[in-house]
BADO-641066 format. One line per 5 residues: number of its first residue (from 0); their letters; for each residue x, y, z of C-alpha. Coordinates in Angstrom, 3 decimals. Layout:
NUM> a> X,Y,Z  ...
***
This chain:
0> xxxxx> 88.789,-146.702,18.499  87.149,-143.283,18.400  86.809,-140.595,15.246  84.548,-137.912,16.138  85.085,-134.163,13.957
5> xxxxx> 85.432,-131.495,15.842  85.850,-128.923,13.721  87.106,-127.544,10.241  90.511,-129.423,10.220  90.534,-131.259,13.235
10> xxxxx> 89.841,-134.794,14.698  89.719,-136.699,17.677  91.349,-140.078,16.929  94.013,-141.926,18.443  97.741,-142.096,16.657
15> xxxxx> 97.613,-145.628,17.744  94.695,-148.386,16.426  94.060,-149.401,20.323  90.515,-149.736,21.811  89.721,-147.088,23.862
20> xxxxx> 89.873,-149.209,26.880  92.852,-151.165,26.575  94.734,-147.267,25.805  93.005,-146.130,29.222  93.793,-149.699,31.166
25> xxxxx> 97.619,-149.678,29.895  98.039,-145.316,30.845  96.727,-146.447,33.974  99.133,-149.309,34.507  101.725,-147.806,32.943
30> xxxxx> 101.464,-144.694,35.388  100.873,-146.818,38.357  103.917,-148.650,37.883  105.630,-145.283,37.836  104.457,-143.848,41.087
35> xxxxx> 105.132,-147.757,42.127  108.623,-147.169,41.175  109.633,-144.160,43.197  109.352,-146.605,46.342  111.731,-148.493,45.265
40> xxxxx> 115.890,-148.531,44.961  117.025,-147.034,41.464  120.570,-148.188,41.801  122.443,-150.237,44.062  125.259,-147.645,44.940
45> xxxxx> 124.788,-143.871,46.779  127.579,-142.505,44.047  124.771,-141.078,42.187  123.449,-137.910,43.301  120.356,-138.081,45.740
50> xxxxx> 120.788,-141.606,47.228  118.368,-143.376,45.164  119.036,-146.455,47.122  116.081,-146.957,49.452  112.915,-148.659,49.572
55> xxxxx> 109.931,-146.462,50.565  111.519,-143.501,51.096  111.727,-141.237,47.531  114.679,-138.656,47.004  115.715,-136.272,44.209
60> xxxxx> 114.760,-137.719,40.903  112.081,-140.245,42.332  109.950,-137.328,43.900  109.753,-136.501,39.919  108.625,-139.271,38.867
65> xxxxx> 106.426,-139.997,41.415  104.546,-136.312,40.885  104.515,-136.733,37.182  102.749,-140.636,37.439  100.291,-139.416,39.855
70> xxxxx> 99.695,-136.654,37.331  99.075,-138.690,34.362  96.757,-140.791,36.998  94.510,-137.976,38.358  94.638,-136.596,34.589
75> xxxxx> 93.684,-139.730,33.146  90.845,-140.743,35.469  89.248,-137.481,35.192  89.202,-137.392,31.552  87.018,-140.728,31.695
80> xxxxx> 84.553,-138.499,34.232  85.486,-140.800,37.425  83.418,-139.068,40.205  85.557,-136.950,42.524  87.822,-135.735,40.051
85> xxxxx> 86.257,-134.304,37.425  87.345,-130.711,38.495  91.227,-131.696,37.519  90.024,-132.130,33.557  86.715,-130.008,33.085
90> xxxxx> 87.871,-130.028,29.051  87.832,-133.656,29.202  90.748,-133.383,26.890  93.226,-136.459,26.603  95.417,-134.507,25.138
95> xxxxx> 96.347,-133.413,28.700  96.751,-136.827,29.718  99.211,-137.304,26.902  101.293,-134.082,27.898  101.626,-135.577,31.280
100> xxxxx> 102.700,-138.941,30.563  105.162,-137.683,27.968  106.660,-135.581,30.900  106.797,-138.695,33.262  108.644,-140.828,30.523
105> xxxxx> 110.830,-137.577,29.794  112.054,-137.881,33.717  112.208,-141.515,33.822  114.480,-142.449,30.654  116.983,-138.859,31.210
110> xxxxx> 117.003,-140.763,34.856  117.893,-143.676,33.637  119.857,-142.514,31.596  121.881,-140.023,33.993  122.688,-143.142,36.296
115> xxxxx> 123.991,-145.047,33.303  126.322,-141.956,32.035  127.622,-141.468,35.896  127.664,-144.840,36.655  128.771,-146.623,33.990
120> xxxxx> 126.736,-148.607,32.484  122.963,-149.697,32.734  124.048,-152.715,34.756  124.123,-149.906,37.792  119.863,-149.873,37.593
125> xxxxx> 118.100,-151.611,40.214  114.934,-153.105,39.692  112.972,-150.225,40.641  115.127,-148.140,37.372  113.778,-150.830,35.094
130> xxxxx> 109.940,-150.678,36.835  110.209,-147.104,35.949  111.313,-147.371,32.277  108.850,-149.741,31.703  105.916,-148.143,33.255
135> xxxxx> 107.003,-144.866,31.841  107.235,-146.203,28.077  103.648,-148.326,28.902  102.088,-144.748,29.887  103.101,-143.121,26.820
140> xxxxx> 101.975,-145.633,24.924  98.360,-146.302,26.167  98.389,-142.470,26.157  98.875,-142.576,21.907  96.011,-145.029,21.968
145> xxxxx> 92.790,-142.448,23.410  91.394,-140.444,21.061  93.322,-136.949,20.987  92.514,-133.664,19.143  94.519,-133.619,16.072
150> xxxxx> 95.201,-132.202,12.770  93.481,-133.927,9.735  96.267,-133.775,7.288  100.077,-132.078,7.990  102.546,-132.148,5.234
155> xxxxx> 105.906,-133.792,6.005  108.526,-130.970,5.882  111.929,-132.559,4.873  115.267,-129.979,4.718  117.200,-129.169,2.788
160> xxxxx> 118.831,-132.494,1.065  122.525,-131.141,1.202  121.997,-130.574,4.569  122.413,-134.150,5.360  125.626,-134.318,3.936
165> xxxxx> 127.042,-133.337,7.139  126.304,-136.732,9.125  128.609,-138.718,6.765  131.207,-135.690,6.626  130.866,-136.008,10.543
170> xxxxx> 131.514,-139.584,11.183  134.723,-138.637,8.560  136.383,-135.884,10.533  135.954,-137.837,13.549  137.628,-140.788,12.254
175> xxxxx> 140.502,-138.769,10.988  140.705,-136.362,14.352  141.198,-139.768,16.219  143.707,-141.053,13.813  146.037,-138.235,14.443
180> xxxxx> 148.502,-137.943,17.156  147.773,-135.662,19.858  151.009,-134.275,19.774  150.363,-132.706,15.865  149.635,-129.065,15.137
185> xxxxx> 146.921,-129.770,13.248  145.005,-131.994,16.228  143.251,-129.029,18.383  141.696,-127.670,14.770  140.539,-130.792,13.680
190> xxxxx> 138.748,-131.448,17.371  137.476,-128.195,17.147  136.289,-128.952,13.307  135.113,-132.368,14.362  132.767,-130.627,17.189
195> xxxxx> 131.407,-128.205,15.311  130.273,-130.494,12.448  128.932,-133.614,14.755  126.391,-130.575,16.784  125.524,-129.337,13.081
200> xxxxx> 125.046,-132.646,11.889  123.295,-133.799,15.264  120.785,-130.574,15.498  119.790,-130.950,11.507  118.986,-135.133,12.842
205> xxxxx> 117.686,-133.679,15.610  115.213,-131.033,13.255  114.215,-133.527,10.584  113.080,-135.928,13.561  110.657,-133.400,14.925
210> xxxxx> 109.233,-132.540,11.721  108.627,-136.810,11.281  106.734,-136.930,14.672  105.023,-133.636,13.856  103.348,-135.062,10.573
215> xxxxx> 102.828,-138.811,12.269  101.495,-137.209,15.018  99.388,-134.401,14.245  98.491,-133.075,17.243  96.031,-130.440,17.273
220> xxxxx> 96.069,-126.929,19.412  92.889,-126.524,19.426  91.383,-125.040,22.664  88.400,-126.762,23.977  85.263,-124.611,25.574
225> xxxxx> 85.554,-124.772,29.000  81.703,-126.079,31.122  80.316,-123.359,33.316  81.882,-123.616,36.627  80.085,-124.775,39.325
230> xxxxx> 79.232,-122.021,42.024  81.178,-122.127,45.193  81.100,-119.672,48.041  83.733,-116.537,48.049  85.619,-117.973,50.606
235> xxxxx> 86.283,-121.149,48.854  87.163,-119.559,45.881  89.490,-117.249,47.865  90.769,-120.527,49.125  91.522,-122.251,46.128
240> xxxxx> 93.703,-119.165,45.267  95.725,-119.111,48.440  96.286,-123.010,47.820  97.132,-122.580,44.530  99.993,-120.542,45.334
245> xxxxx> 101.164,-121.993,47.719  101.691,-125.085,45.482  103.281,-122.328,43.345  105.970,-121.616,45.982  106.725,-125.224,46.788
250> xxxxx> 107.182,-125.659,42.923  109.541,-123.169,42.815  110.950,-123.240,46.027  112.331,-127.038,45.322  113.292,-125.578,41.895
255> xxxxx> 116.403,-123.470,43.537  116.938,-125.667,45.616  117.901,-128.361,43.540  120.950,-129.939,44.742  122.959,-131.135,41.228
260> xxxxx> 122.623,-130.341,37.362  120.420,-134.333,36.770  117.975,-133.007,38.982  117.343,-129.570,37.988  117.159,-130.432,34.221
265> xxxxx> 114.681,-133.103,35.189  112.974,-130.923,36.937  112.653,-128.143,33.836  111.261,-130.980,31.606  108.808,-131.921,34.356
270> xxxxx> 107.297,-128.345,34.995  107.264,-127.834,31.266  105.108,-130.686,30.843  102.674,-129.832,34.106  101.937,-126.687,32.807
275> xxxxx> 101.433,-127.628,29.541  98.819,-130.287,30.897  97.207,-128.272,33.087  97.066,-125.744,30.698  95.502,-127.960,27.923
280> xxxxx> 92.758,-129.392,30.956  91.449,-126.850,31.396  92.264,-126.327,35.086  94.785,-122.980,35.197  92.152,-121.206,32.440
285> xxxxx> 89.676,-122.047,35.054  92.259,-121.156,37.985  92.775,-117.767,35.803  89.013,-116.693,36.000  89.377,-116.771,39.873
290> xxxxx> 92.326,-114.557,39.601  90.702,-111.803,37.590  87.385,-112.394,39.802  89.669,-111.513,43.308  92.514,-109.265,42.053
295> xxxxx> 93.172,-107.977,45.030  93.384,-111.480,46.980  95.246,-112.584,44.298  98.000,-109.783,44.559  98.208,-110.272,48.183
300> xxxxx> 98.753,-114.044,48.084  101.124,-113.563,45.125  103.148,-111.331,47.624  102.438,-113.424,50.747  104.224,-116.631,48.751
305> xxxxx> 107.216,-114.422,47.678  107.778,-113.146,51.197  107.535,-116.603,52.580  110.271,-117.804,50.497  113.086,-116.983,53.506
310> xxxxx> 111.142,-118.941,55.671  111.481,-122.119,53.990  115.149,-122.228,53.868  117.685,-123.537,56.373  120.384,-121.442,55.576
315> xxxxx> 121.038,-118.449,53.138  122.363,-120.792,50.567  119.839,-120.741,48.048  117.982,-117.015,49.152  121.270,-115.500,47.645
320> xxxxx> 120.135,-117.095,44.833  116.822,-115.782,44.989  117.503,-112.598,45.837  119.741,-112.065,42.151  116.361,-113.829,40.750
325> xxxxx> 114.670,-110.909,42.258  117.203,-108.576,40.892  117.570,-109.558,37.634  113.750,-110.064,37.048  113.424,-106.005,38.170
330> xxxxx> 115.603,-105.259,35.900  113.776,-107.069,32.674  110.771,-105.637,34.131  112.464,-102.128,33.228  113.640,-102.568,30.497
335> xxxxx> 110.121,-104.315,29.216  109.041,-100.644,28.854  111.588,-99.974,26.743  111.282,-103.305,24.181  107.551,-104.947,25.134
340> xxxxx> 105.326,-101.631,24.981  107.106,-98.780,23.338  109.225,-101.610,20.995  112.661,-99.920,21.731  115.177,-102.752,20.613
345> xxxxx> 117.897,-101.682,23.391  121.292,-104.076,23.624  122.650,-101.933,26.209  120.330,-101.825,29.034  122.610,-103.384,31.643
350> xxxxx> 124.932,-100.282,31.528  121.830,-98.401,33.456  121.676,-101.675,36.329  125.509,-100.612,36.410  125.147,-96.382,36.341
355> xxxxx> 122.469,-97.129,39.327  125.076,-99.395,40.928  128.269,-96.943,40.676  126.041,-94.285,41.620  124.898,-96.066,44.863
360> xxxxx> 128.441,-96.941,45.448  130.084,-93.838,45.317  127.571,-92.175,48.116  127.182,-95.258,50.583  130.174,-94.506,52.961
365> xxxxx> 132.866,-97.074,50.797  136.272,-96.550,51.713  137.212,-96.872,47.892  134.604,-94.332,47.267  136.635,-90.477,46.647
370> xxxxx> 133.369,-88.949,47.819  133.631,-89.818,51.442  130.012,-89.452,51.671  127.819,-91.807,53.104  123.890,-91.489,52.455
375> xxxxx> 120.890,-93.180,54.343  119.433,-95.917,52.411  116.679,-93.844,50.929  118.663,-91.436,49.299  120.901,-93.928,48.127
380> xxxxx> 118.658,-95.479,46.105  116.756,-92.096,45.075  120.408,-91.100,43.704  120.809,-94.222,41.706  117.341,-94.087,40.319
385> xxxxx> 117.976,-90.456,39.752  121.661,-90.841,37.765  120.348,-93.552,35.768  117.362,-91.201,34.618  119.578,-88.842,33.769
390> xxxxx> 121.792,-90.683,31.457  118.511,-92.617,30.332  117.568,-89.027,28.965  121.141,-88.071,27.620  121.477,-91.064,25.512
395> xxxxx> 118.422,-90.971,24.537  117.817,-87.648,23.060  120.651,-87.672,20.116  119.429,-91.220,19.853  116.178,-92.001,19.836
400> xxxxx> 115.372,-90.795,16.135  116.751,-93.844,14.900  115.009,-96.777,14.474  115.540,-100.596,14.577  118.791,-102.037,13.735
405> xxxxx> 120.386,-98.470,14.047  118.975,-97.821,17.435  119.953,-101.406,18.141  123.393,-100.537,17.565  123.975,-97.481,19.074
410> xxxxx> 122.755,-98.666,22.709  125.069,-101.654,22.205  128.140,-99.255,21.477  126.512,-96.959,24.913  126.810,-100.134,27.070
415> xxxxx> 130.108,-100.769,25.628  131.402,-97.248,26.070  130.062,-97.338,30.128  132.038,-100.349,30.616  135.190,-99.112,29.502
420> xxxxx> 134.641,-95.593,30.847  134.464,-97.235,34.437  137.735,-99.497,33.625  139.728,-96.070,32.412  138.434,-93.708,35.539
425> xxxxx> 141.098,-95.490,37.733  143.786,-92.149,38.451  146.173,-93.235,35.448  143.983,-93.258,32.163  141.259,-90.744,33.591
430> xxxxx> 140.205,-89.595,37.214  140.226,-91.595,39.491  136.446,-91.865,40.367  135.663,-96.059,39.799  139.030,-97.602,40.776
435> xxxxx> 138.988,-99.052,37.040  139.165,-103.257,36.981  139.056,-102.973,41.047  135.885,-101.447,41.224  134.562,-99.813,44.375
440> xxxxx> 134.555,-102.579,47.262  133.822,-102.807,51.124  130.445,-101.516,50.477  128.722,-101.170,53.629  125.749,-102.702,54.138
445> xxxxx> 122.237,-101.206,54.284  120.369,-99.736,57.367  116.989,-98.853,57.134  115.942,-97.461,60.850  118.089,-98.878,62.447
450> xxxxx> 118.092,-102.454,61.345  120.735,-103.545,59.720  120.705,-105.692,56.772  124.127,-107.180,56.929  123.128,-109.192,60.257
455> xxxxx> 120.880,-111.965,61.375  117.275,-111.097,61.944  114.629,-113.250,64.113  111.632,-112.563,63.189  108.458,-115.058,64.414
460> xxxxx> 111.505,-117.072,66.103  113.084,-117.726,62.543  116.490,-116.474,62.403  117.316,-114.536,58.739  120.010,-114.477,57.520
465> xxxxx> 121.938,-111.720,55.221  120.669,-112.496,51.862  117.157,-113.062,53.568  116.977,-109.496,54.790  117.829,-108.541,51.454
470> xxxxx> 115.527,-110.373,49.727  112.867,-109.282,51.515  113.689,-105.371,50.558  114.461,-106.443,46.944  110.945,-107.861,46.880
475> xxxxx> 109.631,-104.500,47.918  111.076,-103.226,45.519  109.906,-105.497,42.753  106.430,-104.802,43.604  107.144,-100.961,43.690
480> xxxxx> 108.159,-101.732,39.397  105.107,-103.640,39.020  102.813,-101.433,40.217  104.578,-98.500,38.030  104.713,-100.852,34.775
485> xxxxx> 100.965,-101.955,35.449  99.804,-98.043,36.309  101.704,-97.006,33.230  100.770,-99.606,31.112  97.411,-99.370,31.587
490> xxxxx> 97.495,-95.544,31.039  97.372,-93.041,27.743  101.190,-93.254,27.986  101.412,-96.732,27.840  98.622,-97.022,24.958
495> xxxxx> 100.539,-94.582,22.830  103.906,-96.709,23.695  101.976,-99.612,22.003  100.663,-97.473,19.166  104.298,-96.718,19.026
500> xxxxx> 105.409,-100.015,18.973  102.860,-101.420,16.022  103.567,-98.334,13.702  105.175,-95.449,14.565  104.417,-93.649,11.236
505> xxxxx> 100.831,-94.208,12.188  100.588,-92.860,15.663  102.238,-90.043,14.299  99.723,-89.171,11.632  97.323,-89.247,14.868
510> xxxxx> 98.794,-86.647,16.802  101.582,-88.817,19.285  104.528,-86.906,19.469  106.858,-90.238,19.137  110.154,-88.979,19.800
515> xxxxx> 109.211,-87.515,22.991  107.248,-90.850,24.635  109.930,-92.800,23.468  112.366,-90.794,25.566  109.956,-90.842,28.194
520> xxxxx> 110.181,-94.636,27.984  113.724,-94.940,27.644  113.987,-92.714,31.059  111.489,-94.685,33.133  113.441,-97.607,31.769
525> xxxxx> 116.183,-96.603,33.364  115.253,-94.893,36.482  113.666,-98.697,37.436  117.225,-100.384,36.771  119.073,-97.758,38.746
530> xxxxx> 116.852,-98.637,41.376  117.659,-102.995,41.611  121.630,-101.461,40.820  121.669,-99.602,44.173  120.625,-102.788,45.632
535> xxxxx> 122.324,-104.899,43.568  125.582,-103.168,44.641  124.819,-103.596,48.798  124.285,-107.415,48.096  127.481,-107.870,46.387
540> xxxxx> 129.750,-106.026,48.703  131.643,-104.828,44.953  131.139,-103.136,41.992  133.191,-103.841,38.740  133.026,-102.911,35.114
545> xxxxx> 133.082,-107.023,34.351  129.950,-107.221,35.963  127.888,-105.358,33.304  128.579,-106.447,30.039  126.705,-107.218,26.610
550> xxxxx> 126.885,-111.325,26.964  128.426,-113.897,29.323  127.481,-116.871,30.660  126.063,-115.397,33.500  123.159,-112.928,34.023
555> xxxxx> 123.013,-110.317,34.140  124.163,-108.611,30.475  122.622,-107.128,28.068  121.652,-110.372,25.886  120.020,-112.670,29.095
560> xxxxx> 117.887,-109.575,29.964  116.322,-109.189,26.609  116.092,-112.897,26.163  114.196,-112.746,30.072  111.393,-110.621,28.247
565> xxxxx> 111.253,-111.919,24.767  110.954,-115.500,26.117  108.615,-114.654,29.203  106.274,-112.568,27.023  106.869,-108.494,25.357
570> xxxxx> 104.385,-106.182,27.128  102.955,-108.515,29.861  104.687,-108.452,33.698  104.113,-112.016,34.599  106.269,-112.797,31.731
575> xxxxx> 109.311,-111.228,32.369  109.368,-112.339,36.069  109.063,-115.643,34.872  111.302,-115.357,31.920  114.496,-113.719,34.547
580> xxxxx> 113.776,-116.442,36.795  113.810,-119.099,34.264  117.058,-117.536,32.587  118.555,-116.755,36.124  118.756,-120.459,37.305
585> xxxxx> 119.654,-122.254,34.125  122.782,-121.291,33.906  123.560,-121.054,37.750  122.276,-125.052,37.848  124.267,-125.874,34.944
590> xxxxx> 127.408,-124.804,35.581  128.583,-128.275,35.813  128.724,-128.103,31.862  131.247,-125.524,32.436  132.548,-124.458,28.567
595> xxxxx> 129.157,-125.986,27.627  127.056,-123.546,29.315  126.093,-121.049,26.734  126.028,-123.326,24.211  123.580,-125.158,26.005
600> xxxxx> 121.492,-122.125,26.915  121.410,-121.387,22.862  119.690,-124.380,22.016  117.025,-123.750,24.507  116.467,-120.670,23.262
605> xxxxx> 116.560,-121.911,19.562  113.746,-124.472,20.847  111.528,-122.564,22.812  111.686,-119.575,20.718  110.618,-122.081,17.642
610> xxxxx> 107.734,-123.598,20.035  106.388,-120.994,21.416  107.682,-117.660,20.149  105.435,-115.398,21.396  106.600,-116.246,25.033
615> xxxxx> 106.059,-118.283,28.077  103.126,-115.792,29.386  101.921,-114.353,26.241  99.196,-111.390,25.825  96.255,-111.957,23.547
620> xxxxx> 97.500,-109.626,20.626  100.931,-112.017,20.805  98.992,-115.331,20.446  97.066,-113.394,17.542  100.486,-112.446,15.991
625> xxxxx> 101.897,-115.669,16.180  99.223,-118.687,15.809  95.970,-116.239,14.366  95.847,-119.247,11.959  95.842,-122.071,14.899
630> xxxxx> 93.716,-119.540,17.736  89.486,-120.063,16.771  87.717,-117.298,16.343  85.506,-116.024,18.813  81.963,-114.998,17.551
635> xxxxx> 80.180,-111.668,19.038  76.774,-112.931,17.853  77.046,-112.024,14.268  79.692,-112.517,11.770  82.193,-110.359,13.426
640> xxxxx> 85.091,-112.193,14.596  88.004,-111.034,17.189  91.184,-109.436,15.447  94.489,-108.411,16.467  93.547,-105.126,16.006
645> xx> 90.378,-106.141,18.598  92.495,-107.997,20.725
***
């Protein structure tokens, strides 16, 4: 057993009193067995999703468990400096290991026990479903046994003590819901009761649990100096980029196309735990440095692995999906102007996406359209950028002297007042101009010299469908935002939009005229979401007023794209993206929890937020904000140390 101090605070110990070789001889069994158990059958019946009846031949789930053993593996091995691989852990950190095998057992028992829920019963698991528990809970466990960074003391935080009255008051309205007849009055209210007191009760369990594993296991954040890199040639390191993301597309690539709810979610816990690994191994900070070295390869193989998306799939089935991804991510990009760098808080922001839309609509040839007009693509989308500008700048201007909550309130009562505006403009409560709850339908499709999106394209003998053609322009398009938010960002504008965004009162006093950037903001804002609605209404063939409202359990509203960019990361463009896709699929992969879904999707948020709060793809100055306590400082030679204001 090892206890070396690393620094003020911090330890490397193990939580369990194992010698460091029996930890490292039973992760390595334990993770063996794993990988071992994704060649064999899982159940003995092919009523469970994915077949997981065959020997030597992995589906669904077992490809999971079979990535995250060998992960834990190759993690593990490097860690103890095995030749070959010590380039997968240069931190050496076993804290990486730990991440990984924690993600392995995470997909093996929510396997196991998504075969016993649909199957009834454990008695369903073959031996191959026991051979994974078992090596799953033997990985864990040798991984609690190395010596991991940690915290030298944390103090056990235990709720409030009324709080716990709710598990006994629980267990009471259950037994009295049951023990009335179905056929009472008073049954639906004391179900309803009874649920709403068992998730209380179960999430304060659920709290109090984490806060007893946070103080038993103390695990540290500390970030561990990274060796100097050994030199490689360019083209290698140009390489290792292009391989990178391709790995990056297959990721995500078998992400949407994900089959059934079991697998998704087990995906999501298993790419939460790989990047948290790789993160904490040192290999993506390492990965990172290439990035920033080649920018511009790095762009183009970024773009390269989006466009190649289409040419993975078999039918359009899952590039629809995509393609709303792409959509919906555009859209939080916009409106990441408005709420990550000038610090706008704007509920409304969909009702642009749906301005754009209309706009779009009305001037693309529809038959519902009382325009009769029908523009080339170009100007169809210039006109929906364009209309969405405009009423970007007239809401703005009588607006945008509030601040916080008040602005906050006034764009939710704008999106409001657009949806209801379109429902009344049908010819009986208004002019008839948006067909009210029918919308504007039969929307032709785009052609864009002479190649029309609404048919099959073969392109390098691959036929493309619809949705492909589509996706391919919408990705054009999201580059076209990214390159304005990064040019923007990165300009006096976008500076003064942060200045804005810390303290208005003091960019003020230093000459930034705040009222007028923050209407600039709020107009680029909306110009970008005109521009996905123009799309947005070709792809969908209709445009209705239900389509753009504050919250619903489908993106996109008002509350999933300002959940996309406070959960990817305020101010950054990676973050966003990732945060829209992330928010995007949940919900479309879970709808087989049907009333369930957006409770569901609030707990995640309640977690994650409480994690990580500062966002999946955080900027410096958020990390600063958030963990300044937890981040070391960085010395500059003297006894000056980085700041948020320096970040």
């Amino acid at each position: 057993m090892t206890t070396t101090s690393t620094t003020a605070g911090t330890e490397t110990t193990p939580v369990l009193p194992l010698p460091t070789r029996a930890a490292v001889l039973l992760t390595g069994l334990g993770a063996a067995a794993t990988v071992a158990s994704a060649l064999m059958s899982w159940t003995w019946t092919d009523e469970f999703p994915g077949d997981l009846t065959y020997y030597g031949s992995p589906a669904g789930l077992q490809w999971l468990a079979l990535t995250g053993g060998l992960l834990t593996l190759v993690l593990l091995l490097a860690a103890q400096g095995v030749p070959g691989l010590r380039w997968a852990a240069p931190t050496r950190s076993n804290n990486a290991v730990l991440l990984a095998a924690t993600g392995a057992f995470a997909v093996a028992w929510f396997s196991i026990a998504a075969i016993a829920v649909d199957l009834g019963g454990l008695a369903n698991l073959e031996p191959g479903g026991w051979v994974l528990g078992a090596g799953a809970l033997l990985a864990l466990a040798g991984t609690l046994g190395l010596p991991l960074d940690r915290r030298t003391g944390v103090t056990l935080r235990i709720l409030d003590r009324r709080l716990f009255v709710l598990v006994p008051v629980a267990a009471v309205v259950w037994f009295a819901t049951h023990a009335v007849p179905e056929d009472k009055p008073v049954a639906p209210v004391l179900t309803a009761l009874a649920g709403g007191i068992a998730i209380a009760a179960a999430a304060v369990l659920v709290i109090q649990l984490g806060h007893l594993a946070n103080h038993w296991l103390r695990l540290s954040n500390t970030t561990r100096p990274l060796p100097a890199a050994r030199e490689l040639p360019s083209f290698l390191e140009v390489l290792l980029i292009v391989v990178a993301f391709g790995i990056g597309l297959f990721a995500i690539t078998f992400g949407i196309d994900t089959e059934y709810g079991e697998l998704f979610i087990a995906y999501l816990l298993l790419a939460a735990s790989v990047g948290a690994s790789l993160g904490k191994s040192g290999l993506l900070p390492r990965l990172r440095t290439l990035t920033v070295k080649y920018r511009s390869v790095t762009t183009g193989a970024a773009f390269a692995a989006a466009a190649s998306f289409p040419f993975t799939q078999t039918s359009d089935q899952y590039t629809s999906v995509a393609t709303n991804i792409l959509i919906f991510a555009t859209v939080a990009l916009g409106l990441n102007i408005v709420v990550g760098l000038a610090g706008l808080l704007d509920l409304g922001y969909v009702a642009f996406l749906g301005v754009g839309a209309y706009a779009a609509a009305l001037v693309s040839g529809s038959p519902a359209s009382p325009i009769h007009v029908q523009f080339p693509f170009w100007a169809a989308m210039l006109t929906g950028a364009a209309v969405s500008m405009v009423f970007g700048v007239l809401i703005g201007a009588p607006t945008l002297r509030l601040r916080g909550d008040y602005l906050a309130i006034v764009t939710l009562g704008f999106g409001e007042i657009f949806r209801i505006t379109m429902l009344n403009l049908n010819g009986t409560t208004g002019p008839k101009i948006t067909n009210g709850s029918n919308g504007i339908p039969r929307i032709p499709d785009l052609n864009i010299l002479g190649w029309d999106l609404g048919k099959p394209t073969n392109l390098f003998g691959i036929e493309l469908g619809r949705f492909s053609n589509y996706y391919l322009l919408m990705l054009v398009v999201t580059a076209l935002v990214v390159l304005v938010f990064a040019r923007v960002g990165n300009s006096r504008i976008g500076r003064a939009w942060v200045a804005i965004r810390e303290d208005e009162t003091a960019a003020e006093a230093m000459g930034i005229n705040g009222f007028r950037l923050k209407l600039l903001a709020f107009a680029l804002g909306a110009c970008l979401a005109g521009l996905a609605g123009t799309v947005q209404a070709h792809v969908s063939y209709t445009v209705t007023p239900d389509q753009y409202t504050f919250a619903e359990a489908l993106p996109p509203n008002s509350a999933f794209l300002l959940a996309a960019v406070i959960l990817g990361g305020m101010g950054t463009i990676s973050g966003p993206l990732a945060g829209a896709t992330l928010l995007f699929l949940v919900p479309k992969k879970l709808e087989f929890l049907s009333d369930y879904q957006l409770l569901a999707f609030g707990i995640a948020l309640i977690v994650l937020m409480r994690v990580r709060p500062e966002g999946l793809i955080p900027n410096r100055r958020s990390q600063l904000e958030f963990h300044e306590a937890s981040i070391p400082a960085q010395s500059t030679g003297d006894t000056a140390t980085l700041t948020k204001a320096g970040a």
